[in-house]
C-alpha positions as CSV (number, residue, x, y, z in Angstrom):
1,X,-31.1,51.1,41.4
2,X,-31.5,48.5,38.6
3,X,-27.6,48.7,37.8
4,X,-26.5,48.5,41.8
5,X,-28.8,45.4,41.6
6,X,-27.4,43.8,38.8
7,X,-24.0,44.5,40.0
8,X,-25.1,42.8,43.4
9,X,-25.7,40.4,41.3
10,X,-23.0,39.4,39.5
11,X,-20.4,40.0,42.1
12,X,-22.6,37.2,44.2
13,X,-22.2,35.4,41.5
14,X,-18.3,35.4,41.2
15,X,-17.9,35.4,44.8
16,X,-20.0,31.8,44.9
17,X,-18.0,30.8,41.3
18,X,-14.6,31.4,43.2
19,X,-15.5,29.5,46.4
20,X,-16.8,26.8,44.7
21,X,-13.4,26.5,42.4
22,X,-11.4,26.6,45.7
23,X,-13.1,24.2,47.6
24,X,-12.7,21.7,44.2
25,X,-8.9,22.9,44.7
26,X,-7.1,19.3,46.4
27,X,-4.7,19.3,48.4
28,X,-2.2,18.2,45.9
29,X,-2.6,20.9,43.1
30,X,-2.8,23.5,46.5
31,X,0.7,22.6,47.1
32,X,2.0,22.3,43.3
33,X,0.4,26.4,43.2
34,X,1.8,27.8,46.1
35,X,4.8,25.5,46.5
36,X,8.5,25.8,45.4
37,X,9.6,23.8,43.0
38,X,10.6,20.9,45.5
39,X,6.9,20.9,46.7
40,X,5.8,20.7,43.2
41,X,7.7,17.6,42.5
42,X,6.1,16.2,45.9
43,X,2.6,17.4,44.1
44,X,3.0,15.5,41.4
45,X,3.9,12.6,43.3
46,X,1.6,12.9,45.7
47,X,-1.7,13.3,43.1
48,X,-4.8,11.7,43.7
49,X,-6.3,10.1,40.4
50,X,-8.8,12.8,39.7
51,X,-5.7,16.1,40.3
52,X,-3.1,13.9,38.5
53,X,-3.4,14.9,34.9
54,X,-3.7,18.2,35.7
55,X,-0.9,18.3,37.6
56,X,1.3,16.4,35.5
57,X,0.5,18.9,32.9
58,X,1.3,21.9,35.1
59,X,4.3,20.5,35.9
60,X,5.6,19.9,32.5
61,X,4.6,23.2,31.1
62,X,6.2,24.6,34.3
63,X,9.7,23.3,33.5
64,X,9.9,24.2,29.3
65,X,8.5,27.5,30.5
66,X,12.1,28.3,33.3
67,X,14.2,25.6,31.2
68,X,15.6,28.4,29.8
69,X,16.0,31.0,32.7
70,X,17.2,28.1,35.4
71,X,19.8,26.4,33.0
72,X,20.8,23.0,34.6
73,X,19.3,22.8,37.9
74,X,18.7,19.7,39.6
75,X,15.6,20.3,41.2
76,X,13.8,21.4,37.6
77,X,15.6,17.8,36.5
78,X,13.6,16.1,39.2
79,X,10.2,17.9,38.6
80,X,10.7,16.7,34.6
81,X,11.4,13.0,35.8
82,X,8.4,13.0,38.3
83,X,5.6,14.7,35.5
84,X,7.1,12.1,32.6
85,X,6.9,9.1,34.4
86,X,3.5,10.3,36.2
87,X,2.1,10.3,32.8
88,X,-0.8,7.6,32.6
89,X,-1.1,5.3,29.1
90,X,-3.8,3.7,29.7
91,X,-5.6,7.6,30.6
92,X,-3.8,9.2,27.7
93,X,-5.7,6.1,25.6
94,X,-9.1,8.1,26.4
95,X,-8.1,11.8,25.8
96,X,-8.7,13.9,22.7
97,X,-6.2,13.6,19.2
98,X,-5.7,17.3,20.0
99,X,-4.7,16.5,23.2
100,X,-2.0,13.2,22.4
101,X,-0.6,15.5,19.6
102,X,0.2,18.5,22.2
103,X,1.8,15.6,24.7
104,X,3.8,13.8,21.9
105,X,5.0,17.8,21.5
106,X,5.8,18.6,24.9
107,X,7.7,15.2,24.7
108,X,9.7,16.1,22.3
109,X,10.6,19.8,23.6
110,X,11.5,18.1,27.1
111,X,14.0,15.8,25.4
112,X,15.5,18.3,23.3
113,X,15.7,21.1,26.0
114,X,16.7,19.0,28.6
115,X,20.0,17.8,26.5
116,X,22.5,18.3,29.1
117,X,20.1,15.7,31.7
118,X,20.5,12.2,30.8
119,X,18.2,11.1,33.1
120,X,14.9,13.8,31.7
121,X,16.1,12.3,28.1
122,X,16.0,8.7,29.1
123,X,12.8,9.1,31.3
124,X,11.3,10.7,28.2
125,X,12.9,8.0,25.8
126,X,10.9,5.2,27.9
127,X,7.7,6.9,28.2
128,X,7.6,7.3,24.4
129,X,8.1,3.6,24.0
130,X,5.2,3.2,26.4
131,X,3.0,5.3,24.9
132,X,4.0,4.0,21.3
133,X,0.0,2.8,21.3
134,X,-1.8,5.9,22.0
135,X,0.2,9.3,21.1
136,X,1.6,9.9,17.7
137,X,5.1,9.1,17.5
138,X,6.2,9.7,14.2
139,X,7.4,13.1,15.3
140,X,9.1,12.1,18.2
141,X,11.1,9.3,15.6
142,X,11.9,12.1,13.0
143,X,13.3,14.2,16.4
144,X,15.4,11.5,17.0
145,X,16.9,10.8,13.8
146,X,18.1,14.8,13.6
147,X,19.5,13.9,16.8
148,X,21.9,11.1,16.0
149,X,22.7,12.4,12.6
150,X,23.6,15.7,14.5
151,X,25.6,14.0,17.1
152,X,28.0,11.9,14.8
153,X,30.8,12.2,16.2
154,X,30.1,10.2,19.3
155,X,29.4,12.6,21.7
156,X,25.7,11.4,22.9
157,X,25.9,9.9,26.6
158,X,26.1,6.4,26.8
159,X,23.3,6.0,28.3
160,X,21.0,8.1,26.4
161,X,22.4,6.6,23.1
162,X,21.6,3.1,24.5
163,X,18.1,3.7,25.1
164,X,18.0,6.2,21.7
165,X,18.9,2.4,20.4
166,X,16.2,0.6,22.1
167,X,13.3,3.5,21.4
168,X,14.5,3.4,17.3
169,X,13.8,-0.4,17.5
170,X,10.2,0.3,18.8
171,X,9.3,3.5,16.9
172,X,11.4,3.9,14.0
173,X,11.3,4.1,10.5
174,X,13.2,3.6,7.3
175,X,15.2,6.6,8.1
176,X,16.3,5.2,11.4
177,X,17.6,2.2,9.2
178,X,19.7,3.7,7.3
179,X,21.3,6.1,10.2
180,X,22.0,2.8,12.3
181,X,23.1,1.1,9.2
182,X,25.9,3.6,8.8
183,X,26.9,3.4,12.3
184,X,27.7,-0.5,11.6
185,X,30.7,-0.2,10.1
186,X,31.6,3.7,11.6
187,X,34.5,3.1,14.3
188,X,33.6,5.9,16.6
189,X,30.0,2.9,18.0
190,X,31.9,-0.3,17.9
191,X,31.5,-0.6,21.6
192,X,28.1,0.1,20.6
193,X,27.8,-2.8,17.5
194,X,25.4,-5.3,19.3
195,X,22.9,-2.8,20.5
196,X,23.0,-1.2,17.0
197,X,22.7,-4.3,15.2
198,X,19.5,-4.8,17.2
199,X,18.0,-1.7,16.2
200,X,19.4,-2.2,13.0
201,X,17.9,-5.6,12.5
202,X,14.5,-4.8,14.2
203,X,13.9,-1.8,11.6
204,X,14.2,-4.1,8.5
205,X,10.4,-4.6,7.9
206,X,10.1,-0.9,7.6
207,X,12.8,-0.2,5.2
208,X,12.5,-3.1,2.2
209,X,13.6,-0.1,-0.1
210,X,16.5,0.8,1.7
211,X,17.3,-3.1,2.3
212,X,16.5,-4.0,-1.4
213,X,19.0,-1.1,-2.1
214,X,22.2,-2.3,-0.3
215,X,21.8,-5.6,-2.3
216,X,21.4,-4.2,-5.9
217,X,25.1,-3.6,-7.7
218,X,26.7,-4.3,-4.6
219,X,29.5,-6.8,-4.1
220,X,29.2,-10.6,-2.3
221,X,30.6,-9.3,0.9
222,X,27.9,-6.3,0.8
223,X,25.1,-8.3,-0.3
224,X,26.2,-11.6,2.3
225,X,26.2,-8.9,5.2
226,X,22.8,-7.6,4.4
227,X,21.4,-10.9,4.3
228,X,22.5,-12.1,7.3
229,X,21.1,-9.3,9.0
230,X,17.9,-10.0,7.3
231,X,18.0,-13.6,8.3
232,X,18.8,-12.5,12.3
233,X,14.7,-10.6,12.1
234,X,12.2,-13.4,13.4
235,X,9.3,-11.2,12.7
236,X,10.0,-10.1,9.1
237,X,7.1,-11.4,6.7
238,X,7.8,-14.3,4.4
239,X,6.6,-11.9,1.1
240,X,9.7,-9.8,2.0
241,X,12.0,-12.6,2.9
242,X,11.2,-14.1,-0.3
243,X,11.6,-10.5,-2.3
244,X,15.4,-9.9,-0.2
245,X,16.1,-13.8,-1.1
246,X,15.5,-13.2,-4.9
247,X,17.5,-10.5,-4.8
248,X,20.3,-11.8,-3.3
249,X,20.5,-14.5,-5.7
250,X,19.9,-12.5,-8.7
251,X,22.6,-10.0,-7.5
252,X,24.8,-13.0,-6.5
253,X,24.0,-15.2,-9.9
254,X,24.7,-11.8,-11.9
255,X,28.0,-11.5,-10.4
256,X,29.3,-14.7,-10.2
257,X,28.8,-15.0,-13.7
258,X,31.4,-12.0,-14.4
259,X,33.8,-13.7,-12.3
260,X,36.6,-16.3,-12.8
261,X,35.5,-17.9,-9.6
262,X,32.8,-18.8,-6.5
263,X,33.7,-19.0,-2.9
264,X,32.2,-21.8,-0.8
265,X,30.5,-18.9,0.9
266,X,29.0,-17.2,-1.9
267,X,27.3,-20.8,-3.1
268,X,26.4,-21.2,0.9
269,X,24.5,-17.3,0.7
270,X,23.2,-18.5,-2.7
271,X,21.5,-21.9,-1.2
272,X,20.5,-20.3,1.8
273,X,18.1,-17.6,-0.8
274,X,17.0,-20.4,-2.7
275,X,15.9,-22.6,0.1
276,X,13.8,-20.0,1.4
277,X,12.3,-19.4,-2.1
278,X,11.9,-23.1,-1.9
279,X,9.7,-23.0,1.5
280,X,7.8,-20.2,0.4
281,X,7.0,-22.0,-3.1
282,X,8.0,-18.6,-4.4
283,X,6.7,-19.1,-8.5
284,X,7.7,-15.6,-9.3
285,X,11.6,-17.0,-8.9
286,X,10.7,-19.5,-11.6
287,X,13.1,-17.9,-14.3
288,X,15.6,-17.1,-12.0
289,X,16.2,-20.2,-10.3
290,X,16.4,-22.2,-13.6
291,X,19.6,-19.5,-14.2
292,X,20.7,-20.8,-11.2
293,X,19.9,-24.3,-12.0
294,X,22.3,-23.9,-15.2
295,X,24.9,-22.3,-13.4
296,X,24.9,-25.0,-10.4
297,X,25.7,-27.6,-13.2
298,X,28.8,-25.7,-14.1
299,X,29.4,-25.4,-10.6
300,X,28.9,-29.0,-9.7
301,X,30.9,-30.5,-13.0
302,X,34.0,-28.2,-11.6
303,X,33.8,-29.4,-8.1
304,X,33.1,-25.8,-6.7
305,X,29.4,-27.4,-5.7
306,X,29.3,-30.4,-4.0
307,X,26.5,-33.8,-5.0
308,X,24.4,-32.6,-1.5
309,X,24.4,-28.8,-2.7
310,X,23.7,-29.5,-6.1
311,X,20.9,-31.6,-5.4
312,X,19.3,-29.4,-3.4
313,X,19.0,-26.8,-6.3
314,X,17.4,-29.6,-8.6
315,X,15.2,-30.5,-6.0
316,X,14.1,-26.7,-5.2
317,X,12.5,-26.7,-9.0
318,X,9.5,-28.4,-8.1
319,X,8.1,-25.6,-5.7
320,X,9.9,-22.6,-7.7
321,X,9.4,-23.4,-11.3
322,X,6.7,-26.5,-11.6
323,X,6.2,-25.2,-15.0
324,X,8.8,-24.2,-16.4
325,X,11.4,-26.7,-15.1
326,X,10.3,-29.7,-17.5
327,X,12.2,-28.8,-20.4
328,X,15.5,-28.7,-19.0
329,X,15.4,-31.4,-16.0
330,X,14.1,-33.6,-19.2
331,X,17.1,-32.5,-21.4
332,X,19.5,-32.6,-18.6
333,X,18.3,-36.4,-17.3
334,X,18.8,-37.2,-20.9
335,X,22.3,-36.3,-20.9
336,X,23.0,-38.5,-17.8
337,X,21.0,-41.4,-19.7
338,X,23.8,-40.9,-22.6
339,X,26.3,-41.0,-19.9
340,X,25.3,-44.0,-18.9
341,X,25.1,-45.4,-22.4
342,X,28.3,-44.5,-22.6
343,X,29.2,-46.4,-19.7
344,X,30.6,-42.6,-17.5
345,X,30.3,-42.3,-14.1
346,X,26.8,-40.7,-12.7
347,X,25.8,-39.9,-9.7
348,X,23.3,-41.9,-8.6
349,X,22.1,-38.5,-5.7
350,X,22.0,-36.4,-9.3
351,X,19.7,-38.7,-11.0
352,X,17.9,-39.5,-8.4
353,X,17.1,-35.6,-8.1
354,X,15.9,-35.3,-11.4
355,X,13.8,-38.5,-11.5
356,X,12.1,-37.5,-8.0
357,X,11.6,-33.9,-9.5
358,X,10.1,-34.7,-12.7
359,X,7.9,-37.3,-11.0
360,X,6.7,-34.4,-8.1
361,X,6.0,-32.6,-11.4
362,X,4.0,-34.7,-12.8
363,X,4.1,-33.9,-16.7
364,X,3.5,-36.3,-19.4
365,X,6.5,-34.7,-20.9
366,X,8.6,-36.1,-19.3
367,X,7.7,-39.8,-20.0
368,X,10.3,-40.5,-22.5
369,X,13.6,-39.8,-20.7
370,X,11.7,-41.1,-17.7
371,X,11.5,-44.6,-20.1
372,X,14.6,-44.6,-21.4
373,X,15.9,-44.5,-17.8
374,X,14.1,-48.4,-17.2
375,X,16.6,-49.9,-19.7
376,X,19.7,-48.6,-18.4
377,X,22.3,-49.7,-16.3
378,X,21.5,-47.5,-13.2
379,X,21.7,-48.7,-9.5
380,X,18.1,-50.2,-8.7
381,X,17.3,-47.1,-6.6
382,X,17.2,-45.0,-9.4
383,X,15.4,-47.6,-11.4
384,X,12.8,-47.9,-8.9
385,X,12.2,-44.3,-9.1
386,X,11.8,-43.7,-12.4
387,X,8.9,-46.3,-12.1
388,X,7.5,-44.6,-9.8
389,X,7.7,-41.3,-11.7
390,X,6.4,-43.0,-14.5
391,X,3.2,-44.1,-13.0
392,X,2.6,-40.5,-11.6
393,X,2.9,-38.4,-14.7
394,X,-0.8,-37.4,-15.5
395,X,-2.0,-37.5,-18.8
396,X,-5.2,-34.8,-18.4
């Protein structure tokens, strides 16, 4: 009698459990349960807010589940697209890491199951971007970097390799740079070059290694192509402007100096790195741009470097080497002053450089060639600076 009542019971119970589950049931997930799979696609559009997740959910664990068993079918394409774009950022924000892990995984088996459907793979390549914020995406970036390097020889839709493109520039990392790097100069994606370039360009701050790396031991053409991609990224940090900028010089200084000759572009590249070290008062450069400073007066005395270039790298000295550029600005305005004893043409632009420097410097040890300056026969400009530089050394 006891049992029969306990059974009672518990089957009142389940009976109670079960109607209270189906009443809870809408009218949305209803129709994604019992419905084909053109009234499941309707279900998902056709959520309210508190069935959609569910739903969505169902409906993407519905199509890896028969990916397999329908092959490319149409209506299976058109569930995937409704569940990915029905997915909610701002309601994935507040789920579980468990839970953003297992949908940045689902994400990633859509797009690679769903490889013959351009339209699956770019709805999922979009959704990734949007949920960039709140679902891990490393994964889905590694995914796609097997993919390209897979698909080399150019057989990706266009469309999907577009928007592989604009999702790398969002999500991807150092490894990304180099695969898009190579593409640059691979005929197979020159129709492609702009959008890679973008990618390219956009990935720079996460790849300084791999950036530093196509500078070191490579030639002026390698190096100047690097760096103008470096210079095309608004957003890169000034710390690793200024680290790619004394690279290319160094690189640039180190081969110049092996060679019988300089290009006008080469001393262009060269003044472009050392006016952003310039900007960025970039010390650390001291040494190096005083091995520049010596080279430029080789430059300038064979007419490879013009008076404007060539002043600019004198005047660059005061914010890269205010320490260490005394001694030779001091010998080298000394050896204009003998010039000028000597009654040879100086540039007035040159002198002037050195005077202005030494005086932004400010070092007492300077004084003498500073002096010796006053009582020679240089155009009153010059003259007049030296005064001035004279009466700003400090002596403290």
């Amino acid at each position: 009698m006891k049992r029969k009542f306990i059974f009672v019971i518990l089957s009142t119970a389940t009976l109670m459990l079960f109607a209270q589950t189906n009443s809870n049931l809408g009218k949305s997930s209803s129709k994604f349960i019992k419905g084909n799979i053109t009234d499941k696609t309707a279900a998902v559009r056709e959520a309210s807010e508190s069935e959609a997740e569910w739903i969505t959910n169902q409906a993407i664990r519905f199509c890896l589940e028969n990916k397999i068993l329908l092959g490319t079918d149409r209506d299976l394409d058109g569930l995937a697209v409704a569940a990915i774009l029905s997915i909610s950022p701002e309601k994935i924000q507040k789920n579980s890491e468990i839970k953003k892990t297992e949908l940045s995984l689902n994400l990633i088996d859509l797009f690679s199951q769903f490889d013959k459907s351009s339209t699956v793979q770019i709805a999922v390549l979009n959704k990734i971007v949007a949920l960039k914020d709140s679902v891990p995406v490393q994964p889905f970036t590694k995914t796609l970097n097997l993919y390209l390097q897979n698909n080399e020889n150019g057989s990706i839709e266009q469309g999907v390799f577009k928007n592989i493109l604009v999702t790398l520039a969002e999500i991807g990392d150092n490894e990304s740079f180099t695969i898009l790097y190579k593409f640059l100069s691979d005929r197979k994606y020159q129709a492609y070059y702009s959008e890679i370039e973008t990618a390219t360009i956009a990935l720079i701050p996460s790849a300084m290694n791999e950036v530093i790396s196509l500078i070191k031991g490579q030639d002026i053409q390698k190096i100047s192509s690097t760096f103008a991609l470096v210079q095309k990224n608004s957003k890169i940090s000034q710390k690793n402007l200024c680290e790619i900028s004394e690279n290319v010089l160094n690189e640039s200084i180190l081969i110049t100096e092996n060679s019988s000759g300089i290009s006008a572009g080469s001393i262009d590249m060269q003044l472009t790195a050392l006016s952003i070290l310039d900007a960025n008062k970039w010390t650390r450069a001291s040494t190096l741009a005083l091995s520049y400073f010596n080279l430029s007066k080789k430059f300038y005395e064979k007419g490879n470097m013009n008076v404007n270039q060539f002043t600019t790298v004198i005047s660059s000295l005061r914010n890269i080497a205010p320490l260490d550029a005394v001694t030779p600005l001091t010998s080298y305005l000394e050896e204009l002053n003998g010039r000028v004893e000597s009654e040879k043409q100086v540039s007035s632009e040159v002198a002037l450089a050195v005077i202005k420097t030494l005086g932004a410097i400010g070092d007492k040890a300077a004084f003498d060639s500073l002096l010796a300056v006053t009582y020679l026969n240089y155009d009153e400009s010059v003259l007049t600076a030296a005064r001035d530089a004279l009466s700003g050394l400090r002596w403290q």
